[in-house]
N, C-alpha and C positions, 0 to 999 in steps of 0.2 A: 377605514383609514384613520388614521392619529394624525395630529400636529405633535408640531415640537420646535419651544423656541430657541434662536439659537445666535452667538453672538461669533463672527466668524473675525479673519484678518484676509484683506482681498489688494490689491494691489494700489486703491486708493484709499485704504486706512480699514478700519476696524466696521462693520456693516450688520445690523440686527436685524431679524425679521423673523417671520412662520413660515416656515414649511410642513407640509401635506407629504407625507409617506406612510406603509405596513409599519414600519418599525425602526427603532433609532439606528440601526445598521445600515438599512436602503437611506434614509434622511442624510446622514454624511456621508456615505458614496456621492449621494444627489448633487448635495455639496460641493463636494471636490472636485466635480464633473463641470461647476460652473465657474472654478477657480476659484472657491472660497476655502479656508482653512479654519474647520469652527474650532474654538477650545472652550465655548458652552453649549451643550447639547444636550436640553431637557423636557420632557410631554408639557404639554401645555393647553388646556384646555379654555376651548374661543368661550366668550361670553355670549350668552342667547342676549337677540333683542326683547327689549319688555314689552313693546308693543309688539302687532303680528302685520303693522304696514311700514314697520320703520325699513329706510333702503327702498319704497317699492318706488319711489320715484325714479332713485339712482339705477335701481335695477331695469327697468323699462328703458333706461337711457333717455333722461327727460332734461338733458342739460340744453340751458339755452345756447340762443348761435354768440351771446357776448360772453358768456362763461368757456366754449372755444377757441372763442378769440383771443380772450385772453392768455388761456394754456397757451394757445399757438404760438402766443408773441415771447412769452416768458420762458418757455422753454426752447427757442430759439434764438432767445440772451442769453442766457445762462448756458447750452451748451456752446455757443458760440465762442463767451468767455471762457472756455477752457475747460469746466466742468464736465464731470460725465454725467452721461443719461439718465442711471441710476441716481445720482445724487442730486442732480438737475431737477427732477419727480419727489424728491424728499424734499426739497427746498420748498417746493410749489405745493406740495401736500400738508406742511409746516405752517406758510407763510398766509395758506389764503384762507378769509373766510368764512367762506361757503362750502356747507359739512360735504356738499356733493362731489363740489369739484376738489376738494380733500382727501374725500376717501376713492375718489376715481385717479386722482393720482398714484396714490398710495398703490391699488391696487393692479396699476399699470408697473409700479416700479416692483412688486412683488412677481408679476410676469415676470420679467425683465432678469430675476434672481434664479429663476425655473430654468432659463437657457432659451426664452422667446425672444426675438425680435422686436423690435417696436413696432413695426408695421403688421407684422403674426396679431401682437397683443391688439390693437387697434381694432384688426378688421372682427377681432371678439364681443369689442364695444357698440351697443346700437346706436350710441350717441354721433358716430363717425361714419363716414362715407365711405363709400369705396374710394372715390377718389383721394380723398385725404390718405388713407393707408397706401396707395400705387404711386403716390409721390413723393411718399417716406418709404418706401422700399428704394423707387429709382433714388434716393439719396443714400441708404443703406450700402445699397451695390456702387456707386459710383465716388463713395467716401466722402460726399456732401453733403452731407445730413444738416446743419446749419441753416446753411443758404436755402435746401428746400424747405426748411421749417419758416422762416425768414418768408419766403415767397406764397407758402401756403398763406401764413397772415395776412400778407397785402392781398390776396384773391380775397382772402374773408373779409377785409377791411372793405374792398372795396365793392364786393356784395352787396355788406350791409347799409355804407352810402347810397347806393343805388336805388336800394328797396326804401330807408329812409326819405328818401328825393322823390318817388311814387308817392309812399303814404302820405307826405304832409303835403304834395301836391293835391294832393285827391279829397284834405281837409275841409277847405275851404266851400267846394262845394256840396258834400255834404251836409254843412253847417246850416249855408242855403238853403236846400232840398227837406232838412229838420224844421228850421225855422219856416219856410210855407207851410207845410204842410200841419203845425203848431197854430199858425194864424191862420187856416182856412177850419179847423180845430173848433177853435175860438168862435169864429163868427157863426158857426153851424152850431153850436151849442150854446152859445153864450148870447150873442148879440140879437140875430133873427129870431130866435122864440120869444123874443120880444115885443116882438112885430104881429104876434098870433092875438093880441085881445083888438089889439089896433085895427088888425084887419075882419074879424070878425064884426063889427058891428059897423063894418062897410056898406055891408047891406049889396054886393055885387057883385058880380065872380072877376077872381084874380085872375089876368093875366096868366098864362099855360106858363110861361118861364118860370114866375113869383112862384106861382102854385107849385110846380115843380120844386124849385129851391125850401120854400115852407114845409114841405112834406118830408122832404130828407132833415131837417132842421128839427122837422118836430120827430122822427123817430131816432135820430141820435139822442136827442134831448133827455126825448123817455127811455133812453135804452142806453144810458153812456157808459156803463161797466162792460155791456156787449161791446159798445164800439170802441172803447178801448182795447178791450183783447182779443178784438179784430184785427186792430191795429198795431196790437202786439204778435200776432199771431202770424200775421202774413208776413212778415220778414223772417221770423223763425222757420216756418213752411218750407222758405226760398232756402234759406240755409241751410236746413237737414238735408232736402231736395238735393243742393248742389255738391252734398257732400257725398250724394247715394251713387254711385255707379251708372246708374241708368240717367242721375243728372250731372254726372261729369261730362257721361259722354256729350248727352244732348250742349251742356254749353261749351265745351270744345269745338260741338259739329258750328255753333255758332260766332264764335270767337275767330273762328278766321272767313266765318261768309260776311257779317256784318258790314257795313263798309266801312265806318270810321273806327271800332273798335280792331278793327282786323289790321289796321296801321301800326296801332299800339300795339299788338297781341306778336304781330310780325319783329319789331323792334325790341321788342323785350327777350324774346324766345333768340332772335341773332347775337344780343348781346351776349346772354347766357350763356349760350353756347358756344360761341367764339372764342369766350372769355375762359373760358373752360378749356378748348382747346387749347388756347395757346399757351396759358398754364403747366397743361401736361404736357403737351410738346416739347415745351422749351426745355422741362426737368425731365429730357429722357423717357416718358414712357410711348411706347409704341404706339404709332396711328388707330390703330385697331381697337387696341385699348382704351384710346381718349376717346376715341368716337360711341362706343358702347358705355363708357360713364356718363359723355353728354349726352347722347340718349338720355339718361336716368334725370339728370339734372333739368331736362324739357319738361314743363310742365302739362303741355296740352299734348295729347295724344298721337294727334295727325305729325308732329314735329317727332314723338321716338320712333311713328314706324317710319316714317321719310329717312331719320339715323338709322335703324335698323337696316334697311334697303341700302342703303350707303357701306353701312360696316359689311355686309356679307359680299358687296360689290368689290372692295376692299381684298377682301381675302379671298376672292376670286381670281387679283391680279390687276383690275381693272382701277380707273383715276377715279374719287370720291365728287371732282366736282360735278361732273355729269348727269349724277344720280340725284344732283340737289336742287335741279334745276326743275320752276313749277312757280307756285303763284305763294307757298311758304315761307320762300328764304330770298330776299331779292335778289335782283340777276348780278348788283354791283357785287355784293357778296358772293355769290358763285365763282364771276368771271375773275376777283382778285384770287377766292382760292388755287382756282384751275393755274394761272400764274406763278400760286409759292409752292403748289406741287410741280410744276416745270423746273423751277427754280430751286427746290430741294428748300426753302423754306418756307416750312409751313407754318411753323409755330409764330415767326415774327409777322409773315402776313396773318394770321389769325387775329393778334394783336391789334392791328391796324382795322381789323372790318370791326372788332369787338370798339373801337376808341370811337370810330366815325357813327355809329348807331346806336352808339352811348348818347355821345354827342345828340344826333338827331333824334331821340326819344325824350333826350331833356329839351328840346326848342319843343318839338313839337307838345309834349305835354303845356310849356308854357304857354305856345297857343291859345292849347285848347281849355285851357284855362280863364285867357285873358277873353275868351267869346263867352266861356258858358258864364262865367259871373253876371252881366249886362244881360244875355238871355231868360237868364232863374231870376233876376231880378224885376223883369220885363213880362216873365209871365205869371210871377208872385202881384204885383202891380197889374194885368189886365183880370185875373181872376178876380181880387178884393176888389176893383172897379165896378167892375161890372156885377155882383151882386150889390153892393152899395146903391151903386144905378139903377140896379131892378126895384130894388127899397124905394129910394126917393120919386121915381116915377111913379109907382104907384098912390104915395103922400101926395105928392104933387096934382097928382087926379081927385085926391079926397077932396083937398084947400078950393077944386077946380068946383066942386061939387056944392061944397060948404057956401061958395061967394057966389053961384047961380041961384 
């Protein structure tokens, strides 16, 4: 197959691009098939990349969720202001940047010239979701394309608030959790092998606890490159672990037995999904359909087959809040859905369990916040205590000894 470049006139002005055809005959058929009219039409041979990994990011679809959002927003300005689609994507492929979301433009508005749809070109991209493409189709069909580009953004916006609001909550004690574990570190390395000539010429046996603590002291001491990539080791462990199938499952199966993690796990997964719902509801696309993308959008397992069980309930005829009813999704949650399917709104009730559990996962995070601070503090404080304590008691028995 040949390219061939070609400079057409279309009914919002003059329009360049490549096109992919057998031969320059099929390439202006193509053409005129998409309401262009070229008056240059000549082979044109693409340029190889010089590198053999340039595009492998683009190609993987490895654009971030703020490089989205952006698209999102910008070309649901600019079509809005009146622009077309195509020139909307030229604009945005011009104006930005980031070689990525450049040439992901570019090659969306080149779709766009072929006689694809936007939602067609989309669901081609791995960077985009399903749902993103099924809420730019329902605006396709429904001749709203704007507004649902418009609305996609503020789901994305308000997304990534969300997740933002988690992470920099979940900072702080971290920080915590770093810093003990840095000063218990310390004093096992650093401070106590100190204590080992001191206590030698005691001339006595230590105390079983001292002894204890001395012994762990002196083999980190002698061995601190092991005990650091021990200690580098074991989070990495946990990591790969959780990333392997057999430890998604296991911390899924945990994630909702837990008792206090399983509040958070609960809240987060409702919001999600709600918030998803009521998204696609509101822009037109079918119950069925939202309910199998939020499936997708759930993170933990037990939460897509509970959706899954729901969508097939769904399409059997039968009412979705019934099926969601269990120890996953709370009953406040259930019992309003059951009401906006009585009530033929589902989308706007959705809206409202996704706002309320918004709400209550941002208190309750601050909560749990405002407790574990005073606790990692409180148990950073009885550990360094208490080996300090074991130290000096022992001193305190020598000076006992010295003045007998």
């Amino acid at each position: 197959m040949a390219s061939f470049r070609y400079q057409a006139q279309s009914a919002q002005g003059v329009v360049k691009g490549v096109i992919d055809d057998d031969d320059i005959q099929g390439a202006n058929q193509r053409l005129l098939r998409q309401g262009l009219r070229p008056f240059v039409l000549e082979p044109y041979e693409k340029k190889k990349s010089r590198s053999p990994f340039a595009g492998a990011r683009l190609h993987k679809g490895r654009l971030k969720g703020a490089d989205m959002e952006f698209f999102t927003s910008q070309l649901a300005l600019l079509v809005k202001s009146g622009m077309s689609l195509d020139g909307a994507l030229r604009l945005i492929a011009k104006q930005t940047e980031k070689q990525e979301l450049s040439a992901f433009a570019s090659r969306l508005e080149n779709k766009l010239k072929e006689g694809l749809a936007l939602s067609t070109a989309l669901e081609q991209e791995p960077a985009f979701n399903t749902m993103y493409a099924n809420i730019v189709r329902a605006g396709e069909e429904g001749g709203v394309l704007p507004e649902m580009l418009a609305n996609i953004a503020a789901y994305q916006t308000q997304a990534r608030e969300l997740r933002q609001f988690i992470i920099s909550s979940s900072i702080y004690p971290l920080i915590l959790l770093t810093a003990g574990f840095t000063i218990l570190l310390v004093l096992f390395t650093v401070i106590l092998p100190r204590f080992k000539v001191l206590f030698a010429g005691l001339g006595k046996e230590l105390p079983f606890n001292v002894a204890i603590l001395m012994a762990i002291a002196d083999f980190m001491s002698s061995h601190l490159l092991l005990t650091l990539a021990v200690l580098v080791a074991l989070p990495a462990l946990l990591f790969f672990y959780a990333k392997s199938p057999r430890g998604q499952q296991g911390l899924d199966d945990l994630a909702v037995r837990l008792p206090i993690i399983k509040g958070f796990v609960r809240d987060i997964e409702t919001t999600r999904i709600f918030t998803t719902l009521e998204v696609l509801v509101k822009n037109g696309v079918h119950l069925v359909t939202a309910l199998r993308i939020s499936a997708g959008v759930a993170s933990n397992r037990h939460y897509k087959t509970l959706l899954a069980r729901a969508t097939m309930a769904l399409k059997e005829g039968q009412k979705v809040a019934p099926k969601l009813h269990g120890d996953l999704i709370p009953d406040l949650a259930v019992d309003l859905l059951a009401m906006g399917e009585e009530s033929g709104r589902v989308g706007e009730t959705c809206g409202q369990i996704a706002h309320h559990f918004e709400k209550q996962l941002k208190e309750r995070l601050k909560r749990f916040i405002a407790l574990v601070e005073p606790a990692f503090l409180l148990i950073m404080s009885l550990g360094a205590g208490y080996i300090v304590l074991s130290m000096l008691s022992v001193i305190l028995g020598m000076n006992d000894i010295t003045g007998g």
